[in-house]
C-alpha positions as CSV (number, residue, x, y, z in Angstrom):
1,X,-55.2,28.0,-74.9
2,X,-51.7,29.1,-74.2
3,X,-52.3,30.2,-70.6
4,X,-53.4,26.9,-69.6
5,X,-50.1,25.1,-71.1
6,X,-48.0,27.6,-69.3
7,X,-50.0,26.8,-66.1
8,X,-49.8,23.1,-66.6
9,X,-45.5,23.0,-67.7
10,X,-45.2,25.2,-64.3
11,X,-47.0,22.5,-62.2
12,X,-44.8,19.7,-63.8
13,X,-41.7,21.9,-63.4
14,X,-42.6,22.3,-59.6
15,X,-43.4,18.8,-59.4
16,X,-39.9,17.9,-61.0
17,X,-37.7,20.1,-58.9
18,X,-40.2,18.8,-55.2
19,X,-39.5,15.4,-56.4
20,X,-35.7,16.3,-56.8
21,X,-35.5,17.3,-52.9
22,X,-36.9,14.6,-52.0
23,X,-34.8,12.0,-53.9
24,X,-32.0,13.7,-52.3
25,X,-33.3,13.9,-48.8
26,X,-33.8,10.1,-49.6
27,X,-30.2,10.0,-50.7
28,X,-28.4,11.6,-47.7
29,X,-26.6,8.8,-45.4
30,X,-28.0,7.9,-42.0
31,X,-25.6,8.6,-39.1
32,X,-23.1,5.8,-39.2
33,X,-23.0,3.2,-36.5
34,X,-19.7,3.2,-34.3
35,X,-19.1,0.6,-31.1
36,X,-18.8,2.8,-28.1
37,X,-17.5,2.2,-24.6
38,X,-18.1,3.8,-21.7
39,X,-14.9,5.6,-19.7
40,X,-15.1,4.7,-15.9
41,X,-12.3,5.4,-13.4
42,X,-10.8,2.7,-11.8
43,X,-8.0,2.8,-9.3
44,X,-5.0,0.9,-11.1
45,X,-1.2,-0.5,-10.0
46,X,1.1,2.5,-10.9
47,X,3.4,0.5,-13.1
48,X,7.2,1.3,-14.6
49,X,8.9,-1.1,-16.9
50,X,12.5,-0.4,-15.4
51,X,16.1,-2.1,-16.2
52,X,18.2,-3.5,-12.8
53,X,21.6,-5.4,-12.1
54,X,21.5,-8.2,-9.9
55,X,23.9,-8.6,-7.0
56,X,24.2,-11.3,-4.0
57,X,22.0,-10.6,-1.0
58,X,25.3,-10.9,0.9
59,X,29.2,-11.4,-0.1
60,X,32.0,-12.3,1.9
61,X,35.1,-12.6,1.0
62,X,37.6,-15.4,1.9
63,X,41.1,-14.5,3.3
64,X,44.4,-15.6,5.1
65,X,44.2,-14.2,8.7
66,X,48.1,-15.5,9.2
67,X,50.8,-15.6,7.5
68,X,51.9,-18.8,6.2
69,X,52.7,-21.7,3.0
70,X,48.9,-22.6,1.6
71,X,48.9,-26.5,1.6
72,X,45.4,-27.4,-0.1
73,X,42.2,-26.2,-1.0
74,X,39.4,-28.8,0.3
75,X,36.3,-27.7,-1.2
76,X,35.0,-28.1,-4.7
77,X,34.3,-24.4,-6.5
78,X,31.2,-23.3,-7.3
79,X,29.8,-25.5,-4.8
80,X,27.3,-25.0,-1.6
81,X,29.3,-24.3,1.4
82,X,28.3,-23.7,4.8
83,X,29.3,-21.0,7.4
84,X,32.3,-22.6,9.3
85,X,33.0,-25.2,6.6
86,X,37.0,-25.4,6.4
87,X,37.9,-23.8,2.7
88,X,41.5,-23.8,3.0
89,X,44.4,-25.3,4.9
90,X,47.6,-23.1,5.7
91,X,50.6,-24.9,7.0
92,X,49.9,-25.3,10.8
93,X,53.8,-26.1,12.0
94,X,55.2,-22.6,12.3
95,X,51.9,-21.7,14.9
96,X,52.4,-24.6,16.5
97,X,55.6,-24.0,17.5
98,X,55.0,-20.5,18.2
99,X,52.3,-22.0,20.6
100,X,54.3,-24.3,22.1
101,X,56.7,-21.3,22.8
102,X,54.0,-19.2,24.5
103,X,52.7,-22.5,27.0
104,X,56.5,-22.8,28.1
105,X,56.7,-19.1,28.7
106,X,53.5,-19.3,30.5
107,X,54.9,-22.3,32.7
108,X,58.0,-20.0,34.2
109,X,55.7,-16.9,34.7
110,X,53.4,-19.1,36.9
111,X,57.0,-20.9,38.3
112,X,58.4,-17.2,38.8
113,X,54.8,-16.0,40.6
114,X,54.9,-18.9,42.8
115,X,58.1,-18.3,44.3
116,X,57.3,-14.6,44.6
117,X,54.2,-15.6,46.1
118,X,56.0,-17.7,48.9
119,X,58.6,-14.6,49.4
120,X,55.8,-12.4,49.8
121,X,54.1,-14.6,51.8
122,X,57.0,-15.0,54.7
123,X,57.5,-11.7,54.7
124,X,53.9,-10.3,55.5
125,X,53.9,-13.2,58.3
126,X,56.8,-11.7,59.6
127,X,56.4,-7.9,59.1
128,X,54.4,-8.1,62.9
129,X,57.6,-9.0,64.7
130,X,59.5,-6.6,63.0
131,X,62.1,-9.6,61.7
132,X,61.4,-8.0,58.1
133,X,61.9,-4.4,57.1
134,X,59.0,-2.6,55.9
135,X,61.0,-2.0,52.8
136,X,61.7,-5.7,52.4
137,X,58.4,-7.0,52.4
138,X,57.7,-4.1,49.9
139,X,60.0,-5.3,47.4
140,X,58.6,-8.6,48.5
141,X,54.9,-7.6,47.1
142,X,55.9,-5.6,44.1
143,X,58.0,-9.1,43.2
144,X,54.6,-10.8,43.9
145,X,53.2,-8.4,41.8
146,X,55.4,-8.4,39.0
147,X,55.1,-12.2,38.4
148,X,51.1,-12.5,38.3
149,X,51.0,-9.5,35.9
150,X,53.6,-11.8,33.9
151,X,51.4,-14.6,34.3
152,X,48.6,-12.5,32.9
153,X,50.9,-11.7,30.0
154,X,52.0,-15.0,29.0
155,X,48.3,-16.1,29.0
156,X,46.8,-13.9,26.6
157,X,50.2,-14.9,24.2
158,X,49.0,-18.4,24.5
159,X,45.5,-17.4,24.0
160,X,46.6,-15.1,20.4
161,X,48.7,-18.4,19.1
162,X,46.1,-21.1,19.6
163,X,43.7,-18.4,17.7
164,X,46.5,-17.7,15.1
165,X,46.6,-21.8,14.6
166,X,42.8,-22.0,14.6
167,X,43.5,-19.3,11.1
168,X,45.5,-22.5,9.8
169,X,42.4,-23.9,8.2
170,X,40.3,-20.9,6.7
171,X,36.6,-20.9,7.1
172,X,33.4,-20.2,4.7
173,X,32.0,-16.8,7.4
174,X,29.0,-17.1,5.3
175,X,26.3,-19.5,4.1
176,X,26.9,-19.5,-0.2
177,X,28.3,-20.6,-3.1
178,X,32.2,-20.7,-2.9
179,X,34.3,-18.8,-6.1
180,X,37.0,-19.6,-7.8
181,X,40.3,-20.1,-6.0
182,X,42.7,-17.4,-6.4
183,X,45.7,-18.6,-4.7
184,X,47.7,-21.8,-6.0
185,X,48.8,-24.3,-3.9
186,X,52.7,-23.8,-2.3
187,X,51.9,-19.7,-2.3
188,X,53.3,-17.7,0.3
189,X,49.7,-15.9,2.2
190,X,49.3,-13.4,4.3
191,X,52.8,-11.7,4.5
192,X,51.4,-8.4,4.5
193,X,48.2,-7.5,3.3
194,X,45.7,-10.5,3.6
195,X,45.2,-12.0,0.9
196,X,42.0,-13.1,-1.0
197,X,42.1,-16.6,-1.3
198,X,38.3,-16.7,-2.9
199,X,34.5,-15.4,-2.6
200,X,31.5,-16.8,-1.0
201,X,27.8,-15.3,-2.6
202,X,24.9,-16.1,-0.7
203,X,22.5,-16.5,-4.3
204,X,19.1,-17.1,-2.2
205,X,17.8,-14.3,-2.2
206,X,19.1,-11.9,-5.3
207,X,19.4,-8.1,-4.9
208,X,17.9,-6.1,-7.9
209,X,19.2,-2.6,-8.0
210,X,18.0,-0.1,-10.2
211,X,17.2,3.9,-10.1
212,X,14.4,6.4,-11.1
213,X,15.6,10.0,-12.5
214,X,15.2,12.9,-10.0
215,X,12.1,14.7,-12.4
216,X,10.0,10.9,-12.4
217,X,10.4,10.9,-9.1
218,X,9.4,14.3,-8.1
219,X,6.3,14.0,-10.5
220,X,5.3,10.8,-8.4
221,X,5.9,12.6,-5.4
222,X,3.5,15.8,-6.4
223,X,0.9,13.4,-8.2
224,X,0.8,11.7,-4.6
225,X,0.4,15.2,-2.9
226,X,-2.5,15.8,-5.3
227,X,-4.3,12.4,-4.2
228,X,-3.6,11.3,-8.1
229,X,-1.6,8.1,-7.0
230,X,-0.6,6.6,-3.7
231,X,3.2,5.4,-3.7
232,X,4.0,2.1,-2.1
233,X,6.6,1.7,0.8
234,X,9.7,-0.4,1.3
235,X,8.5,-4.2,1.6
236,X,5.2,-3.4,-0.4
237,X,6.2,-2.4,-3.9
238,X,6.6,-5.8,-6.1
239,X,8.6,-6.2,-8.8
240,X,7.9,-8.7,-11.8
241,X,11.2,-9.9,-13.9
242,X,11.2,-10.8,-17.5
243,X,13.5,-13.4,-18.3
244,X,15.9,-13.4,-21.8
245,X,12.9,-15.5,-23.8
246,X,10.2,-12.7,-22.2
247,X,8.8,-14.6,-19.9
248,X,7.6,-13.8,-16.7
249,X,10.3,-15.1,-13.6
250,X,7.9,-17.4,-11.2
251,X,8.9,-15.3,-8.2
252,X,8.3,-12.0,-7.5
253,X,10.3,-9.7,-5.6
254,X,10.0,-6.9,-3.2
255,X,11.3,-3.4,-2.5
256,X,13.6,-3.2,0.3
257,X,15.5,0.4,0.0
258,X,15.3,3.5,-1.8
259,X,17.6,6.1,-0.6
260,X,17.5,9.1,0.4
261,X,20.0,10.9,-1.4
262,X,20.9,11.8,-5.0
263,X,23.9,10.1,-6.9
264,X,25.3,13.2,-8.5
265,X,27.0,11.6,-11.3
266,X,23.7,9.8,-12.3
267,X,21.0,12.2,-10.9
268,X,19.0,9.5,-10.5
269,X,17.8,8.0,-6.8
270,X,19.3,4.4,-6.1
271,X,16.5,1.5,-5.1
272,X,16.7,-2.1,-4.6
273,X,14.8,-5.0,-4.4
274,X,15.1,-8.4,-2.5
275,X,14.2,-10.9,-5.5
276,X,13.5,-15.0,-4.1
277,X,16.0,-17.3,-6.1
278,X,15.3,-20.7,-5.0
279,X,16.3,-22.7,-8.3
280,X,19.9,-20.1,-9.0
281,X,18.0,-19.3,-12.1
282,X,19.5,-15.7,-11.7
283,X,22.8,-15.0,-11.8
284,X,24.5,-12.0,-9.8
285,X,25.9,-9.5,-12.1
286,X,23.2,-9.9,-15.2
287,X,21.1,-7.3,-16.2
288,X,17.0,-8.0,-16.0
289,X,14.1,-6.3,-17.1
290,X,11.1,-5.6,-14.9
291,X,8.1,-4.4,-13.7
292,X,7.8,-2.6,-11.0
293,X,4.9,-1.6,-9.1
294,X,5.1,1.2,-7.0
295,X,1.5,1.4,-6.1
296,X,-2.0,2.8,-7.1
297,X,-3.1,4.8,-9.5
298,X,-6.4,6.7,-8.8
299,X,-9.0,8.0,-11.5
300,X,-7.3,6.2,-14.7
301,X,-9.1,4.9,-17.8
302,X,-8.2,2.2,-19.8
303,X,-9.7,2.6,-23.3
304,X,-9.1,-0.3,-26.2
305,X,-5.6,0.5,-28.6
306,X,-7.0,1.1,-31.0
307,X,-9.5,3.9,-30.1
308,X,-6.4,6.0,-29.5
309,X,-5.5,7.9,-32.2
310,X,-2.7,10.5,-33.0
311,X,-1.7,13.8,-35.1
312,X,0.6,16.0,-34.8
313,X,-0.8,17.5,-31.5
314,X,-0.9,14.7,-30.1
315,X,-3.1,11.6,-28.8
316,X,-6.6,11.9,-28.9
317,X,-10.2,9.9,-28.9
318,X,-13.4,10.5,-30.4
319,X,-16.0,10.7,-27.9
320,X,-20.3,10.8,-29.2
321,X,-21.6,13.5,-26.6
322,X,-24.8,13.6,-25.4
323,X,-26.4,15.1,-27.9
324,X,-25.0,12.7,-30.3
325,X,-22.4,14.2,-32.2
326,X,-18.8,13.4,-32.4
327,X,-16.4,15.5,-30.3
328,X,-12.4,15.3,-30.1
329,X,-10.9,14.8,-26.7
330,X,-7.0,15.4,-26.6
331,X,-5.9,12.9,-23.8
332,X,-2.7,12.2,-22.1
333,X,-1.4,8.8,-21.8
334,X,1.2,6.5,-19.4
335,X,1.7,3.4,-21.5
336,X,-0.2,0.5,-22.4
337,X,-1.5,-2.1,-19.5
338,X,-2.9,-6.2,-21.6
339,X,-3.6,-4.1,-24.7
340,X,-4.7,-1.0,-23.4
341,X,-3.7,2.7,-23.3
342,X,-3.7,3.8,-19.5
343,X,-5.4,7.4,-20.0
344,X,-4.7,9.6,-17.0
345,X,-5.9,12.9,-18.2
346,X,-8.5,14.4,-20.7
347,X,-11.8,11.9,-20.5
348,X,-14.7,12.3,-18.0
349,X,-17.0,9.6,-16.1
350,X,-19.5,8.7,-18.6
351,X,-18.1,9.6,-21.7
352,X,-18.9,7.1,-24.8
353,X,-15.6,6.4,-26.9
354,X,-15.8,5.3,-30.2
355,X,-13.7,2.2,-30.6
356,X,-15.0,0.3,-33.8
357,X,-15.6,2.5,-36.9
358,X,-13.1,5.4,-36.2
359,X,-12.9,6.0,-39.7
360,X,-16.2,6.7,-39.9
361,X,-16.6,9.6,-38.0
362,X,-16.0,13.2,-38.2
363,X,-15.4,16.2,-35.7
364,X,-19.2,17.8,-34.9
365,X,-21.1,14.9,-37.5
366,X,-23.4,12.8,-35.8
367,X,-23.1,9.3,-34.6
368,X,-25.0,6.3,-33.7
369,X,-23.3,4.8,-30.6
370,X,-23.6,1.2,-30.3
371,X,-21.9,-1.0,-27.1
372,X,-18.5,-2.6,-27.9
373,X,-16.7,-5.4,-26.5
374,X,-13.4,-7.3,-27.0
375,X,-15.8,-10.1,-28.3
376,X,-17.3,-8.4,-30.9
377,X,-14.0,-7.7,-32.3
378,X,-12.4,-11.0,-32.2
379,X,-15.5,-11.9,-34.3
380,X,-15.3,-9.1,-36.4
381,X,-11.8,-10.2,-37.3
382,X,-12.6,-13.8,-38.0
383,X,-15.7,-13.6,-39.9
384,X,-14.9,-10.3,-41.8
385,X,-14.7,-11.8,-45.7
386,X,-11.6,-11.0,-47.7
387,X,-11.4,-8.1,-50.6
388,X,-13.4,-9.0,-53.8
389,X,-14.8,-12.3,-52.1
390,X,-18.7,-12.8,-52.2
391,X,-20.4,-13.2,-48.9
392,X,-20.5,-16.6,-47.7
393,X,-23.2,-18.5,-47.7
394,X,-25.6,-18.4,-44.5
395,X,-26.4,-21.5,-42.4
396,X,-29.9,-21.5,-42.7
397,X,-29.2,-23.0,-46.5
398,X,-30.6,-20.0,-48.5
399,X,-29.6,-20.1,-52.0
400,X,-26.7,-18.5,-53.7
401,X,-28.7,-16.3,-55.6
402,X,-30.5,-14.6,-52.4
403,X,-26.9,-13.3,-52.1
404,X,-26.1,-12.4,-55.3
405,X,-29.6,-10.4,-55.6
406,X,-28.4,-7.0,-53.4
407,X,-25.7,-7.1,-55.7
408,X,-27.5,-7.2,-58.8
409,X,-30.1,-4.3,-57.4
410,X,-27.3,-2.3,-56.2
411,X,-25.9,-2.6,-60.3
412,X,-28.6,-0.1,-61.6
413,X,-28.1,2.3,-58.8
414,X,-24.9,2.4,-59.6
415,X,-25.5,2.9,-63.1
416,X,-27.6,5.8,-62.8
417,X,-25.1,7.5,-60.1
418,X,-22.5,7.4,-62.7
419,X,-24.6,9.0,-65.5
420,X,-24.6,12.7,-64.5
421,X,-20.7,12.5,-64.7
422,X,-20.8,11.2,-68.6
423,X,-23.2,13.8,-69.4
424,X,-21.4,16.8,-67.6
425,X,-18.3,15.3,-69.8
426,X,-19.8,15.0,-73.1
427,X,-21.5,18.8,-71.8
């Protein structure tokens, strides 16, 4: 009678502890799902975000040629002014005397080389004869001679006083805007050095000057070399200015010179860019922020913010493999491009990143990967329901209490999850 009680306790005991596995094996978590996206290479604009100084495209500056009283200044500073618009008038009298001076010196060289001539003239027609000496009609010709070079002389001083009067009213040499006027009135110009009367700037286009350090620029250079990037030329490479409020400028401008040399108090390489200014929105002088493109990046990624994430080794993403487990891949990045890391090293063509449900995941546990887009997590954000809120109710107009029910199933569960830890207290 005993045997067969023993028998039948160990069948219920066996039953007990089969039943146990399997309400654990019931009770282990499916893989989680995670939104995935697949890493393609794409050929993207190599990008800086750089800081530049404007300058005028050209600048001249304004200056008395001659010496003399300034009388007026007829233009309006700050204003538009034309090349060969008069800026400034110098008292004309004293070069127009000096002119004078030259024209009457002029008129007794010719007087003085016409008599000569005539002298010279008689005595060559009588040097056959033999009623002149040879070394009369000699001194005849090197008279002759003497006057036209004098002749000669007092021309170009008449031709150097007109142009000295001509200085009398000072010119715009360039097309700009005219400066401020540096020189009063009644002021004594150009008695020794010439003086800077003002400054024309030509605003239309701008010059944006800026550098890039010796070690960017060699590492451009070698990435090129390797067939990583391709660098643009001079009059390819744009560049995109921010204005103060962060807006983008509605012209872009392009690169006109880099140089070829290093400034050895910087060790950086000097560019600059020729930037369209058409409403004098831009000052010269100001600082600007921009970006510059300096041409294409091959074989990049761009993968979703926040799919990046970071220890202290560095950046990395979680990538499902193929046979579905969750694998770390440390990557190296070169900013961020409309809410995007750019990822230049450490993904492959065809490798799934997780992007939604990060925190779900672990190293070598296995994943259910599901495709992500932007969509999905603009609607994600909208609809997701606030901490300690019930779910809203669904459209099709089921009842409140079709909602409520998970809930109240989910109550017992929890109950009888919670038990084992009051008994292994009170134990």
């Amino acid at each position: 009678m005993i045997a067969p009680l023993r028998t039948l306790a160990l069948t219920c005991a066996v039953a007990l502890a089969l039943a146990g596995c399997k309400k654990e094996e019931q009770q282990a978590p499916p893989p989680p799902e995670v939104g995935v996206i697949e890493a393609k290479p794409q050929t993207l604009p190599l990008q800086r975000e750089l800081v530049g100084r404007l300058s005028p495209y050209r600048s001249a500056d304004v200056r008395a040629r001659v010496p003399g009283v300034l009388l007026k200044r007829v233009y309006q500073e700050g204003s538009e002014v034309k090349q060969g618009q008069t800026l400034f008038l110098i008292d004309p009298a004293p070069l127009r005397a000096e002119l004078n001076a030259s024209e009457a010196q002029l008129a007794s060289a010719r007087a003085s080389y016409a008599n000569a001539k005539v002298a010279a003239d008689r005595a060559r027609s009588l040097a056959p004869q033999k009623y002149v000496s040879r070394a009369d009609l000699d001194n005849a010709e090197s008279t002759e001679r003497t006057a036209l070079a004098a002749v000669k002389q007092a021309e170009a001083a008449v031709s150097s006083s007109r142009i000295s009067l001509g200085y009398s009213e000072v010119t715009a040499p360039i097309s700009g805007v005219a400066g401020k006027q540096q020189v009063t009135e009644g002021a004594l110009v150009g008695q020794g050095d010439v003086t800077l009367l003002t400054t024309v700037d030509q605003l239309d286009p701008l010059y944006v000057n800026f550098s890039l350090s010796v070690d960017e620029l060699s590492q451009l250079r070698a990435a090129q070399a390797k067939g990583a990037l391709a660098l643009s030329g001079d009059g390819k490479a744009t560049v995109q200015v921010k204005l103060s409020d962060g807006t983008a400028y509605g012209e872009n401008g392009t690169l006109d010179f880099s140089s070829t040399t290093v400034d050895p108090a910087t060790g950086a390489v000097s560019l600059r860019a020729v930037l369209p200014n058409p409403e004098r929105i831009l000052l010269p002088g100001a600082f600007v922020s921009f970006q510059a493109t300096l041409g294409e990046r091959n074989n990049a990624y761009l993968v979703p913010q926040q799919a990046l994430l970071r220890d202290a080794t560095g950046g990395y993403l979680m990538v499902v493999g193929a046979d579905g487990k969750v694998v770390r891949r440390n990557v190296k990045t070169e900013g961020a491009q409309g809410g995007n890391w750019l990822v230049t090293a450490g993904l492959e063509p065809g490798d799934k990143v997780v992007v939604a449900g990060t925190q779900k995941v672990k190293e070598g546990a296995p994943a259910v990967p599901k495709p992500w887009s932007p969509q999905q997590q603009g609607a994600a954000g909208q609809g997701a329901p606030a901490a300690g809120q019930a779910p809203a109710a669904q459209g099709d107009g089921a009842p409140a209490d079709a909602a409520a029910k998970p809930a109240a199933q989910q109550a017992p569960a929890a109950a009888g999850q919670a038990a084992p830890a009051s008994d292994s207290t009170k134990q």
